[in-house]
C-alpha positions in Angstrom: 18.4 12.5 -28.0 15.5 9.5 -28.3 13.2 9.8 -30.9 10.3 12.2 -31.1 7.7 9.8 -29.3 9.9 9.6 -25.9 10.9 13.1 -25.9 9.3 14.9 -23.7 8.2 18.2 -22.1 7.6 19.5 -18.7 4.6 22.4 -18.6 4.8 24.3 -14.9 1.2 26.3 -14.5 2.0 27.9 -11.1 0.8 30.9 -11.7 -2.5 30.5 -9.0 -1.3 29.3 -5.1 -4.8 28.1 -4.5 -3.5 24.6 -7.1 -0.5 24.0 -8.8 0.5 21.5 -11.5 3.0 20.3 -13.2 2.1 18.0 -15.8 5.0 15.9 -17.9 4.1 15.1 -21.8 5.9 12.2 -23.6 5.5 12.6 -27.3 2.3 14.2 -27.9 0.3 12.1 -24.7 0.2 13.1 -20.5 2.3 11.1 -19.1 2.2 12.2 -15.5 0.7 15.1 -13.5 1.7 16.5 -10.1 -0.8 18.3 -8.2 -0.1 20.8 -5.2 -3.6 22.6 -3.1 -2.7 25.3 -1.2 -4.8 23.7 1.8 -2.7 20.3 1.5 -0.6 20.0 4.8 1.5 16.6 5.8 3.3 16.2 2.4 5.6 13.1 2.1 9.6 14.1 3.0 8.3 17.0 5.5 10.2 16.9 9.0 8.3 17.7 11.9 9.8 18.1 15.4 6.4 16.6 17.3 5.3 15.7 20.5 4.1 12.3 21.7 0.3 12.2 22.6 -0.3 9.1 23.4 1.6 5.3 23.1 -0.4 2.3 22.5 1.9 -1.0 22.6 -1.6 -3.2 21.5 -1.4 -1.5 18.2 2.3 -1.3 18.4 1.7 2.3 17.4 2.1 5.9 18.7 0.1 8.7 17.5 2.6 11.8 17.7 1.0 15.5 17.4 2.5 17.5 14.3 0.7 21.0 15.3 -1.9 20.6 12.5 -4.9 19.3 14.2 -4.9 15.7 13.1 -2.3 13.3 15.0 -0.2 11.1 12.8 0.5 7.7 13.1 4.2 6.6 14.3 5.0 2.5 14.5 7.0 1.5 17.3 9.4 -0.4 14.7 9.8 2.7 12.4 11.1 4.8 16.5 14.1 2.4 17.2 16.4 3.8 19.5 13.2 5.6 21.5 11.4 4.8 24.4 8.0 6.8 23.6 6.3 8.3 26.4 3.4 10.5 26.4 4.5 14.6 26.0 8.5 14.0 24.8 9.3 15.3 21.5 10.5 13.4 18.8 12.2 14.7 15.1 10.1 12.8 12.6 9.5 12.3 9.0 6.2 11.9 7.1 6.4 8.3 4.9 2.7 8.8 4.0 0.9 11.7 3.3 -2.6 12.1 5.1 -5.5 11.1 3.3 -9.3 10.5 3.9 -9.9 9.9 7.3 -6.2 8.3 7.9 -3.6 10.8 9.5 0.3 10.8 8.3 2.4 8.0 8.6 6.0 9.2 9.9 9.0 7.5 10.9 11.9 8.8 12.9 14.3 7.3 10.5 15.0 10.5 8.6 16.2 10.9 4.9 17.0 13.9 2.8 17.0 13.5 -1.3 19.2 15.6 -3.2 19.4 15.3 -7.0 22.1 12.3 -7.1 22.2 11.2 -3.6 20.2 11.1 -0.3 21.7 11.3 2.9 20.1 9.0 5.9 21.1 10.7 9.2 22.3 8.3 12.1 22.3 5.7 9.5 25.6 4.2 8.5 24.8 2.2 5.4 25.5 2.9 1.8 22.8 1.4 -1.1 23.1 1.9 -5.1 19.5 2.5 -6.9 18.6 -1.0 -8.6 17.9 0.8 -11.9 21.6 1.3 -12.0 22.2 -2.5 -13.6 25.4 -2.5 -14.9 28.0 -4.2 -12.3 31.0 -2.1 -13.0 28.9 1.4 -12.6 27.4 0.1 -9.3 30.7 -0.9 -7.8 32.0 2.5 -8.9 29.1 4.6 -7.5 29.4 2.5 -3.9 32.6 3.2 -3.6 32.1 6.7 -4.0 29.4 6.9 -1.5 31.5 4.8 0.8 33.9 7.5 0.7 31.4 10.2 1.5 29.5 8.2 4.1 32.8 7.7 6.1 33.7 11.3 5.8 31.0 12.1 7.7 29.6 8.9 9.4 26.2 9.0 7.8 24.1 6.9 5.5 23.8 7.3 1.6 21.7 6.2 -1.1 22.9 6.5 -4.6 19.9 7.9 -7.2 19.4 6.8 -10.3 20.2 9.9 -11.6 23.9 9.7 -10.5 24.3 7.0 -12.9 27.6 8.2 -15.3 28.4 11.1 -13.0 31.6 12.5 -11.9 32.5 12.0 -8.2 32.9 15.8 -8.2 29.7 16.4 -8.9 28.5 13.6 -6.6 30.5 15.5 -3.8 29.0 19.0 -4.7 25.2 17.4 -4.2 27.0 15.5 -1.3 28.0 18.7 1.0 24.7 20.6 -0.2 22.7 18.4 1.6 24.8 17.9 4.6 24.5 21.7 4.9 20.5 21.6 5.0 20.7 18.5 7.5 22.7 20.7 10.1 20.4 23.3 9.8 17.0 21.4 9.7 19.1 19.6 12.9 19.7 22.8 14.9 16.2 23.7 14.2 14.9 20.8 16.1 17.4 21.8 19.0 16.4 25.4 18.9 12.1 24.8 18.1 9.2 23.8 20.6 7.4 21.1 19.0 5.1 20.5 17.5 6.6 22.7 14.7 7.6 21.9 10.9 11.4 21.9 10.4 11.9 21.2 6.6 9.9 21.8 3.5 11.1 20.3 0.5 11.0 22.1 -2.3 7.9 23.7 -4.4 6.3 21.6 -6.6 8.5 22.0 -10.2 11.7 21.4 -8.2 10.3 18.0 -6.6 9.3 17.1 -10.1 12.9 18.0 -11.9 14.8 16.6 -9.1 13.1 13.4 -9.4 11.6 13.4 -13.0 14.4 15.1 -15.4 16.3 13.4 -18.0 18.3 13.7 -21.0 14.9 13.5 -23.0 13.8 16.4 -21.8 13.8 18.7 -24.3 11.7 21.5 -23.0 10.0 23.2 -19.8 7.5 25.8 -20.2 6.2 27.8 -17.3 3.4 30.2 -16.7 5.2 32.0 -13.6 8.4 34.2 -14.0 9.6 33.9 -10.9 9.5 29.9 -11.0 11.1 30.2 -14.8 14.0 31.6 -13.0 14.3 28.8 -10.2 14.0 26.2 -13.2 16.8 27.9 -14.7 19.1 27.8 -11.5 18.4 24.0 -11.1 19.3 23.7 -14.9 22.4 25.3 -14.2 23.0 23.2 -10.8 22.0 19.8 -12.0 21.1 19.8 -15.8 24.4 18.8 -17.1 25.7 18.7 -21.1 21.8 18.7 -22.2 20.2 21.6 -21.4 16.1 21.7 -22.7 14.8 24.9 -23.9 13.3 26.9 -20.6 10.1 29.0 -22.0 7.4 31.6 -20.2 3.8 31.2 -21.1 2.2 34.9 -21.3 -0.6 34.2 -23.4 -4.4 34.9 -22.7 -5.2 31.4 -22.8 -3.8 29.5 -19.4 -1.0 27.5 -20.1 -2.6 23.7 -20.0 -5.5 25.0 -22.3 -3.0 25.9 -24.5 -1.1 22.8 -24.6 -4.6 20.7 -24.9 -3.5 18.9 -21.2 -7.2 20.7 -19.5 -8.6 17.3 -21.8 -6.2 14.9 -20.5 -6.8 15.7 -17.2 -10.2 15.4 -17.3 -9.9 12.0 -19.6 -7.8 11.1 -16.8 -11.0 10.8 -14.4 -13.1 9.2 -16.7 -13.7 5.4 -16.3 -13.9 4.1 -19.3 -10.3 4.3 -21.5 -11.1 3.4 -25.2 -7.6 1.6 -26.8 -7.0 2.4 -30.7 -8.3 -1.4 -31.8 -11.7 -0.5 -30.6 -11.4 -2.0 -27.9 -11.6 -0.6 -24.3 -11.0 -0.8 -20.3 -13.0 0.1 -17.3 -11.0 1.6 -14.1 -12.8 1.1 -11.1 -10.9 2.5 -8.0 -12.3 1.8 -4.3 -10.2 2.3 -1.0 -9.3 -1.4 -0.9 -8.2 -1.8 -4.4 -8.2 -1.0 -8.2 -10.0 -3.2 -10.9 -9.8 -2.9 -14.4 -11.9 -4.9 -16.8 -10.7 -5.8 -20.4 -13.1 -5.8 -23.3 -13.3 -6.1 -27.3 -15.4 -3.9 -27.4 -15.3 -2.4 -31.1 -12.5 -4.5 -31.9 -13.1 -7.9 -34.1 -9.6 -8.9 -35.2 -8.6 -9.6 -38.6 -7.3 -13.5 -37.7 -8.6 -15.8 -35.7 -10.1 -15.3 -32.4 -6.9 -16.5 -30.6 -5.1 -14.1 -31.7 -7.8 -11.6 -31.7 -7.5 -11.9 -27.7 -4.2 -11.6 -27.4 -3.9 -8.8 -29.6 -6.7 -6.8 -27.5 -4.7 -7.9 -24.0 -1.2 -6.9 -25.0 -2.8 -3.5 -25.8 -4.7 -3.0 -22.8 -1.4 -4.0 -20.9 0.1 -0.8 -22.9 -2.6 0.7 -21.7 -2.9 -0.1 -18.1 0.3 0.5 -17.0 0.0 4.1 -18.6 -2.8 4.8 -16.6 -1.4 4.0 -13.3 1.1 6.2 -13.7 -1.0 9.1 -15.4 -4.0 8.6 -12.5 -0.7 8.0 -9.7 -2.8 4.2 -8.6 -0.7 2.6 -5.9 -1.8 -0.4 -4.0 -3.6 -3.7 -5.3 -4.8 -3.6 -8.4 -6.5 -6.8 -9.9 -7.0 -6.8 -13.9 -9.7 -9.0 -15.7 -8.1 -9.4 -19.1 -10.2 -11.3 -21.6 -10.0 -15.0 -20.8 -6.9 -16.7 -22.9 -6.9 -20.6 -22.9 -3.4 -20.9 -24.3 -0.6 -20.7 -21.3 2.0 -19.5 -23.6 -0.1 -16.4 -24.9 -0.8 -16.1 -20.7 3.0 -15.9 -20.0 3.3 -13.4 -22.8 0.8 -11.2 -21.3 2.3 -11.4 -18.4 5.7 -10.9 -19.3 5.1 -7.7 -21.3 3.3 -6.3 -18.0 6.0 -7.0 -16.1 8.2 -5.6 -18.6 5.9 -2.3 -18.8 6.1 -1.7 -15.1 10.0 -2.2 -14.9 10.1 1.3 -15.7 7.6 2.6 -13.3 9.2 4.7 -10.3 6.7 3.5 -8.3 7.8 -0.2 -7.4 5.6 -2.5 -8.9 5.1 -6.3 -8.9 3.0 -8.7 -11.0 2.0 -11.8 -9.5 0.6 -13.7 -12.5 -2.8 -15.0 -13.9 -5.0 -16.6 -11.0 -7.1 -19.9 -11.5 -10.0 -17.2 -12.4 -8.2 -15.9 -15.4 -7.6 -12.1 -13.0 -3.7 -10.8 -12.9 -2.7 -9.2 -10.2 -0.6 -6.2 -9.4 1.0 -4.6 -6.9 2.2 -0.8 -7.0 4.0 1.3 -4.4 1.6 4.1 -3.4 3.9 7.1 -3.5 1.4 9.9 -3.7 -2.1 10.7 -3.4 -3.7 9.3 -6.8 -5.4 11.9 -9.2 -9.5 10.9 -9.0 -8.4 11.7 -4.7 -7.1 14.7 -4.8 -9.5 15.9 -8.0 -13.1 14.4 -6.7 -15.2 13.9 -4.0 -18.4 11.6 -3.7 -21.6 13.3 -5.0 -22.7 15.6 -2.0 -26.3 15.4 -3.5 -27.0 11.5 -4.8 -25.6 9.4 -1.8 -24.2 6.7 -4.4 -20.5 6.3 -5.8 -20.8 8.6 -8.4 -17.8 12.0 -7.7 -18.0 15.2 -8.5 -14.9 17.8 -8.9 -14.2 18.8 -5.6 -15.3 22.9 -4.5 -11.8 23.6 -4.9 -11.3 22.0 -7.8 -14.5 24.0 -9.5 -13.2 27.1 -8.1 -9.7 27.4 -9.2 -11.3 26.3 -12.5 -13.1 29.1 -12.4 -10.3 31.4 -11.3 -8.6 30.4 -14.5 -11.2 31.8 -16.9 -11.6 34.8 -14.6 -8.1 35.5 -15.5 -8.9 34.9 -19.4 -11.4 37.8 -18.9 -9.1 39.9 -17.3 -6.2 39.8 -19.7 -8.8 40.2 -22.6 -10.0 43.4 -21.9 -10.2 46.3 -19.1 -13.7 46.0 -17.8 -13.5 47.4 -14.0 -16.0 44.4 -12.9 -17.9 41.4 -13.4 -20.7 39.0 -12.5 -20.3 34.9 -12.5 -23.3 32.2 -12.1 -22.6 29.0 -10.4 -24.3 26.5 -8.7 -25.4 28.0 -5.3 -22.8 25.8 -3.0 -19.9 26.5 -5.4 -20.8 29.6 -5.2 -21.0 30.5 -1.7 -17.6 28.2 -0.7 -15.7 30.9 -3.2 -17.2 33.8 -1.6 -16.2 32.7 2.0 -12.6 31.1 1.1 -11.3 33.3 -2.1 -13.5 36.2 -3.1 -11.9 38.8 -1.3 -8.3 37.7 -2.7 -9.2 37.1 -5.8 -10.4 40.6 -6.0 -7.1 42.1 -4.8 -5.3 40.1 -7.0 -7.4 40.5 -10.0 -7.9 44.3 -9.0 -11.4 44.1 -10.0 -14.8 44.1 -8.5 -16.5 40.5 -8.8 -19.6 39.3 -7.6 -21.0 35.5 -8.0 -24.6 34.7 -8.4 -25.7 31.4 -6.8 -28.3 30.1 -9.1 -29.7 26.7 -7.6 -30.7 25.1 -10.8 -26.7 25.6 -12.3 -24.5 22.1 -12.5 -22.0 21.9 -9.7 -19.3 22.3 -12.4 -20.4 25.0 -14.3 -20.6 28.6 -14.2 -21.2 31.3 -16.9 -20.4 34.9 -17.4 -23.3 37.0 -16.0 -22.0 40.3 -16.7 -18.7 42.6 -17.4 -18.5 46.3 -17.2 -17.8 49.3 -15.1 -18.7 49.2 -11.2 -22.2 51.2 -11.5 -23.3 48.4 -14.2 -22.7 45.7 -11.9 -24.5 47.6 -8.8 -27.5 47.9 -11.4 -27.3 43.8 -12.4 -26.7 42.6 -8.7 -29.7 44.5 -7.9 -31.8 42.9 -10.9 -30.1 39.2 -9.6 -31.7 39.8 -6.7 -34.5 40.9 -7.7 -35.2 37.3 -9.2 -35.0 35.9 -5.7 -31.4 35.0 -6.0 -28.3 35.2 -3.8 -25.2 37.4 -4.9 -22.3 37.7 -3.0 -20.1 40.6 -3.3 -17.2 42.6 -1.4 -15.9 46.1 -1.0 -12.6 45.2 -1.4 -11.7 45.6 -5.0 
């Protein structure tokens, strides 16, 4: 096992469908977190038998209907072997997960990951994960997957995980997924597009089956039911170290409990203070991401040569823990504090490469500019944090973002909960601001009241922060008849079902 500061421990809260999250710590600090909305549709790795709306050789593009509402984008190059025409079906794959006002990107190249291996139907080749280094390991694992991709004429890519693995085991993951490709292929024979043929799996298995390790000493979860798929994977794919597998029933949600609610919301914030004093500024836009370097605090305790270098090698640390944490893909262009020396330049450079060698996502760094800016490139797997969190201020009209309503509500759903595990009152009232409010009542109210089994009302006050909201009231059924009343009384909006 590493040492205590690259252990680290997987927390599940899945308990609410409306968002789930799975966040990964590394000693005592977020490392990464996985969020899933209820609403989201188009993930990355779904398979979609969909029909061809329209073909547009200018753009070199197709845009292919999925059965969701918004078309997604197909290039021609990614649909070798098909000669697109308006209203044919096509099985394809979705590359790129929808976002802002872009549809899916899919491909009809099709792949299926398993924990070791991933199968490429119609594909021949076989390919070893470059993180796999050592020459004799590689040439073993090929040959392995050679004899697998022969057996049944398909194409294989070797994980990183299947590094030191028996080819038993290899074999086992091997015929799993060969099973789920014939059955997500008779599907497509058997289906009238445009339908969804295969769903990987929830949230914590995506994350084990690409995220676990040796140094993994612990998953905690706040949903029985997924504590017990955790523990089949375990017993599937875990191997000789097996981490502890805990359930979370306390009062206080899982993430409060582990102190990761103040990560996350650190992990929206721009500025990022550094230990020295010094700090960094993240500044996303849909084009790029720049970060500025500065002392700040920080004065050195040499010479001012040194003093730079020190405050850029830090910020490197830094910045390549961010872009992980916040899941920033795409260009990103740093402004570290201007070094005259090129050896201290290479050194920066260097260690940034060297952070990023780790990184999943497949990174690149291109080296200091004649303007003194490095710049970085890093694959966008997912949909970064601040996206799927925020939206621009509804209100102001300027860059400034706010939580999204869905990110307020389940917030609030969460202390609801606290409430109700505290103590047996039959109902309640909640203040918000007057928008959250009424995008609850129309999308969740009703539910949450069955699920909660509990009467609960929400008072839009108009004055009230977009993010906050307050307890109003708690009590039997008559008391909150009387307070509703008195609310609106005051000229204020409740909203309120029968349901509960």
């Amino acid at each position: 096992m590493a040492d205590r500061d690259s252990e680290i421990r997987i927390i599940a809260n899945t308990v609410d469908p409306e968002e789930m999250r799975v966040a990964i710590i590394e000693g005592d600090r977020l490392r990464e977190l996985f969020i899933e909305r209820m609403w989201e549709r188009q993930k990355t790795g779904e398979i979609y038998k969909a029909r061809v709306e329209s073909v547009l050789p200018g753009m070199n593009a197709s845009f292919v209907n999925l059965g969701d509402g918004r078309n997604a984008f197909l290039y021609l190059n990614d649909a070798k072997g098909y000669h697109l025409k308006p209203g044919m079906d096509v099985v394809v794959q979705v590359v790129k997960t929808a976002r802002k006002n872009k549809g899916a990107r899919v491909t009809t190249r099709l792949s299926l990951p398993g924990r070791f291996l991933v199968i490429v139907p119609g594909g021949q080749d076989v390919g070893v994960s470059k993180r796999i280094v050592e020459d004799k390991e590689r040439l073993r694992l090929r040959d392995v997957a050679r004899q697998l991709s022969k057996r049944e004429d398909i194409g294989i890519i070797v994980r990183t995980a299947a590094e030191g693995q028996d080819p038993e085991i290899l074999e086992n993951d091997f015929d799993s997924l060969m099973q789920l490709w014939r059955e997500v292929a008779h599907e497509a024979d058997v289906q009238t597009a445009p339908c969804l043929l295969y769903r990987d799996p929830g949230l914590t298995g995506r994350v084990l089956r690409d995220e676990f390790s040796g140094d993994v000493f612990e998953i905690v979860t706040d949903n029985e039911e997924e504590k017990t798929k955790v523990e089949e994977w375990l017993r599937t794919y875990g191997g000789q170290v097996m981490p502890s597998v805990s359930l979370h029933r306390g009062n206080t949600p899982v993430f409060e409990f582990y102190d990761i609610e103040k990560e996350v919301a650190a992990a929206l914030d721009q500025k990022v203070w550094l230990r020295s004093g010094a700090y960094i500024v993240i500044e996303q836009t849909e084009a790029m991401t720049v970060i500025d370097v500065n002392t700040g605090k920080f004065v050195g305790d040499t010479d001012l040569r040194h003093t730079v270098l020190q405050t850029n090698l830090e910020a490197a640390d830094e910045i390549a823990w961010q872009l992980r944490l916040r899941a920033i893909g795409g260009i990103v262009i740093v402004d570290f504090i201007d070094m005259e020396c090129e050896e201290d330049k290479t050194a920066l450079v260097q260690r940034m490469e060297q952070l990023l060698a780790d990184d999943r996502c497949r990174s690149k760094v291109f080296g200091v500019t004649h303007l003194g800016l490095v710049e970085i490139t890093r694959k966008r797997a997912r949909t970064d944090v601040r996206s799927i969190l925020t939206r621009s201020c509804p209100f102001c009209g300027t860059t400034a973002r706010v939580l999204k309503e869905d990110s307020v509500a389940v917030t609030l759903k969460r202390f609801i909960r606290k409430i109700v595990r505290s103590n047996k009152s039959e109902a309640m009232l909640l203040e918000c601001n007057s928008h959250i409010a009424g995008y609850i009542a129309e999308t969740y109210l009703s539910v949450w009241e069955e699920a909660f089994e509990r009467a609960i009302a929400l008072c839009a006050v108009p004055s009230m922060d977009w993010e906050k909201f307050r307890l109003d009231y708690q009590g039997s059924r008559e008391g909150l008849e009387k307070r509703v009343a008195q609310r609106q009384e005051e000229a204020l909006v409740v909203y309120s079902t029968t349901s509960a």
